[in-house]
N, CA, C and O of each residue as an XYZ file, in Angstrom:
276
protein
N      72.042    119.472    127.243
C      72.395    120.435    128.273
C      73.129    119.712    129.389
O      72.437    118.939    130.051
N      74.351    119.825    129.697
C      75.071    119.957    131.145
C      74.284    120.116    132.093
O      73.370    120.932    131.977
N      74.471    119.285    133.400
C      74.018    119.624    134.305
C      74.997    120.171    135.253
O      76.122    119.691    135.397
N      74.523    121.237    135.929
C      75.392    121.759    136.950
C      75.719    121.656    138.435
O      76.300    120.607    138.713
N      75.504    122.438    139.412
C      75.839    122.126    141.203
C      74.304    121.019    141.247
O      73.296    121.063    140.542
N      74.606    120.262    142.166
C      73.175    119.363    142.485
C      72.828    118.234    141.675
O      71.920    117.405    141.747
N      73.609    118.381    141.029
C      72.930    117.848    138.908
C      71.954    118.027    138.401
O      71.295    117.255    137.704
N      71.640    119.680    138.871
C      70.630    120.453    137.870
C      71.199    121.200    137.005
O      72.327    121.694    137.038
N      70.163    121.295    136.001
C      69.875    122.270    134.715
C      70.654    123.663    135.749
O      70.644    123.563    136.976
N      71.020    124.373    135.346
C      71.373    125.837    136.433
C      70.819    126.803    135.155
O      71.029    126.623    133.955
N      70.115    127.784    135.741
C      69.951    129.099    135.089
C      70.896    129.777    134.961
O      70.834    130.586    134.034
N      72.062    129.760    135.741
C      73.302    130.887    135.521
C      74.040    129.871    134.806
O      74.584    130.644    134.018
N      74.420    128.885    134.516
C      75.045    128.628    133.710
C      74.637    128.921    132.061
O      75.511    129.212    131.244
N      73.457    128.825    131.761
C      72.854    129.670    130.520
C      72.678    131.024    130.171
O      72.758    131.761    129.187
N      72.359    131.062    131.590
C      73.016    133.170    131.344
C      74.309    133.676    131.235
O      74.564    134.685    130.579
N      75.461    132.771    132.084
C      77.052    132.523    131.569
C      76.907    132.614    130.008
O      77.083    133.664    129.389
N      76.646    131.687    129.563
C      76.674    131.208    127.871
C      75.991    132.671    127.139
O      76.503    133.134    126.119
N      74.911    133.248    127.727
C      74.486    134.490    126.765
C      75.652    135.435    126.684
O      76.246    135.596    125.617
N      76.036    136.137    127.919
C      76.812    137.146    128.223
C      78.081    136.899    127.012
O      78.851    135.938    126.996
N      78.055    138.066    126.009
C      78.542    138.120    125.275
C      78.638    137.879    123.865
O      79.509    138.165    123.043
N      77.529    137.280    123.779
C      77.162    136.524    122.714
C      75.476    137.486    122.125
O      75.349    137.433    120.902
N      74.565    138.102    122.705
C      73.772    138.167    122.882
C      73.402    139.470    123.532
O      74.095    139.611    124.539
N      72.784    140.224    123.394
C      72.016    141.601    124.586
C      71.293    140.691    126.088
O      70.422    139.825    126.007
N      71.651    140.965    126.800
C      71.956    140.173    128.012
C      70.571    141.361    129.274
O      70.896    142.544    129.382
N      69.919    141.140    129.652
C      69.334    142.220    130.776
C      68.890    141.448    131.721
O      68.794    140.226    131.602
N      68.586    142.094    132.732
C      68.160    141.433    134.324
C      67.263    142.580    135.108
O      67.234    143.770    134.795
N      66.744    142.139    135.884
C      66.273    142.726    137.054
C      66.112    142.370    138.184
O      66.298    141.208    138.548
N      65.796    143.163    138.820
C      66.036    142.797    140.621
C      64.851    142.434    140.839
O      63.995    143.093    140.249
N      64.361    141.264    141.758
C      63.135    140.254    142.187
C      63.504    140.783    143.467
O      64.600    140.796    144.028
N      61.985    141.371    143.952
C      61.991    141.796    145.593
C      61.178    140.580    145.819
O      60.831    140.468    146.995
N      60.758    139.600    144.999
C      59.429    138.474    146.032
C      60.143    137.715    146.166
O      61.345    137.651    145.911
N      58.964    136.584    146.889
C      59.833    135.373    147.615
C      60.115    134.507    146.359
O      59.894    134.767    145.176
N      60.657    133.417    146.929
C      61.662    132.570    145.656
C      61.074    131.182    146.425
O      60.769    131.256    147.616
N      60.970    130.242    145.874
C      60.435    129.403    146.188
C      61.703    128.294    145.662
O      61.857    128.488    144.456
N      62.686    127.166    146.179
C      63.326    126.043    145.047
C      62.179    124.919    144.588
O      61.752    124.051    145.350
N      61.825    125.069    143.417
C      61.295    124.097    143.094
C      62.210    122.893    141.940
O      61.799    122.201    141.009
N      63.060    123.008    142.317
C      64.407    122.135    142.077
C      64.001    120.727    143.216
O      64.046    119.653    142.616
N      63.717    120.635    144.354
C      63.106    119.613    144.693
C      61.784    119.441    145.095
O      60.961    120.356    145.114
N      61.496    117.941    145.512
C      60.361    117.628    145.755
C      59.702    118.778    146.752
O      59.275    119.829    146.272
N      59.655    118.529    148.043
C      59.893    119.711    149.421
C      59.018    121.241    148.678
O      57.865    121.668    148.740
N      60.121    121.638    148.090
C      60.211    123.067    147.363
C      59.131    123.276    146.537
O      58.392    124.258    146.468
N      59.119    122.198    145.891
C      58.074    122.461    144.643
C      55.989    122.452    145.468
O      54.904    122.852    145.045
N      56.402    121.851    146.572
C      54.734    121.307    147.476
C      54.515    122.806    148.001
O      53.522    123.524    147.876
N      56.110    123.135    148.811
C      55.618    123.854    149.562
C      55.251    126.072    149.140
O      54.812    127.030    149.776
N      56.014    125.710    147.160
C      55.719    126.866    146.390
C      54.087    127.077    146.613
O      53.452    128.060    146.994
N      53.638    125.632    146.184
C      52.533    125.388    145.729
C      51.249    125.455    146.901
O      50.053    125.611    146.655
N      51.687    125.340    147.804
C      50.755    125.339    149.592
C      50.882    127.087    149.758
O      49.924    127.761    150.135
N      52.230    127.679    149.411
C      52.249    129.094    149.570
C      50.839    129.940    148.871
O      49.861    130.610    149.201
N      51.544    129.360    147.661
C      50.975    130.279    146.325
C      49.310    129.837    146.675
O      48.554    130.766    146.963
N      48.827    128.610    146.651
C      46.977    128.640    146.983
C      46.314    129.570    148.152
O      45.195    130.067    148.285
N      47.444    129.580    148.898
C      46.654    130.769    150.007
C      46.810    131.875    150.539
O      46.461    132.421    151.585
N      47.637    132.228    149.277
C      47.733    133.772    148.938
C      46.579    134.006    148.104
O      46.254    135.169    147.861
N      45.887    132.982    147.613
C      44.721    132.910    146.368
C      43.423    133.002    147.186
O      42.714    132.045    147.496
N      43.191    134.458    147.528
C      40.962    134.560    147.860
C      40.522    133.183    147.736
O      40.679    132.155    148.394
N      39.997    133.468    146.811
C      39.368    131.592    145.674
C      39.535    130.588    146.382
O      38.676    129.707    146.395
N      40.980    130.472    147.326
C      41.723    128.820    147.348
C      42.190    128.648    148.868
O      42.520    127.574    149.371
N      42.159    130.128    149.639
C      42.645    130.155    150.901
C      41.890    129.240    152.276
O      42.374    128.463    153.099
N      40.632    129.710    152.076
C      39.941    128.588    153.356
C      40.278    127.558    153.214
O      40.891    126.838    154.002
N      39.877    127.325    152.062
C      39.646    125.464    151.273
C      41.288    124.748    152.014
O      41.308    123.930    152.933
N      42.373    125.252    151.404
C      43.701    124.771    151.389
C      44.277    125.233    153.124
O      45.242    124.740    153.709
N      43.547    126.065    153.527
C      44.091    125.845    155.443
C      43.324    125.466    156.024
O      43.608    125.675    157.203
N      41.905    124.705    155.874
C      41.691    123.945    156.326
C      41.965    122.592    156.182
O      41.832    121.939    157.218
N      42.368    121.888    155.024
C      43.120    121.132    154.698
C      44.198    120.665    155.287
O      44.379    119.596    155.869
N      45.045    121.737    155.048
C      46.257    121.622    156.137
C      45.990    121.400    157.580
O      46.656    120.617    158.257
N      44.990    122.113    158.042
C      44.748    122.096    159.540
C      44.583    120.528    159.574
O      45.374    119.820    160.197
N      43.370    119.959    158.776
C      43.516    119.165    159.398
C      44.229    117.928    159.320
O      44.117    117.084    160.208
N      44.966    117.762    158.301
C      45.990    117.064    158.023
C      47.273    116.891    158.873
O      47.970    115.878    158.915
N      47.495    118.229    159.645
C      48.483    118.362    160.521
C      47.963    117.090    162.069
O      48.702    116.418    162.788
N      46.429    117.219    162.066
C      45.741    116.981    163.338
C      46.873    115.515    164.034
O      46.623    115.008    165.128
């Protein structure tokens, strides 16, 4: 696989390659998007996503709290 802008893998460049070749469909994403293309992106999907989680929310902001201290 080619790498594309950034010298990543790109998802639209593989969906380029279907279109036409293939039954092709999409839909519209109203949520958030997280880049986990880098380091940064991928921590801060992952800090999102635990405390949106019941289960994981105290645990992981208090953590943070006090890590920030």
């Amino acid at each position: 696989q080619e790498k594309g802008a950034g010298n990543e893998i790109q998802l639209t460049d593989a969906m380029a390659r279907m279109i036409g070749s293939q039954p092709f469909h999409a839909v519209t994403f109203a949520g958030k998007r997280y880049d986990c293309g880098s380091k940064a992106g991928y921590v801060q999907a992952n800090l999102a996503i635990a405390l949106e989680r019941e289960d994981m929310a105290d645990e992981i902001r208090a953590f943070a709290v006090d890590l920030l201290k």
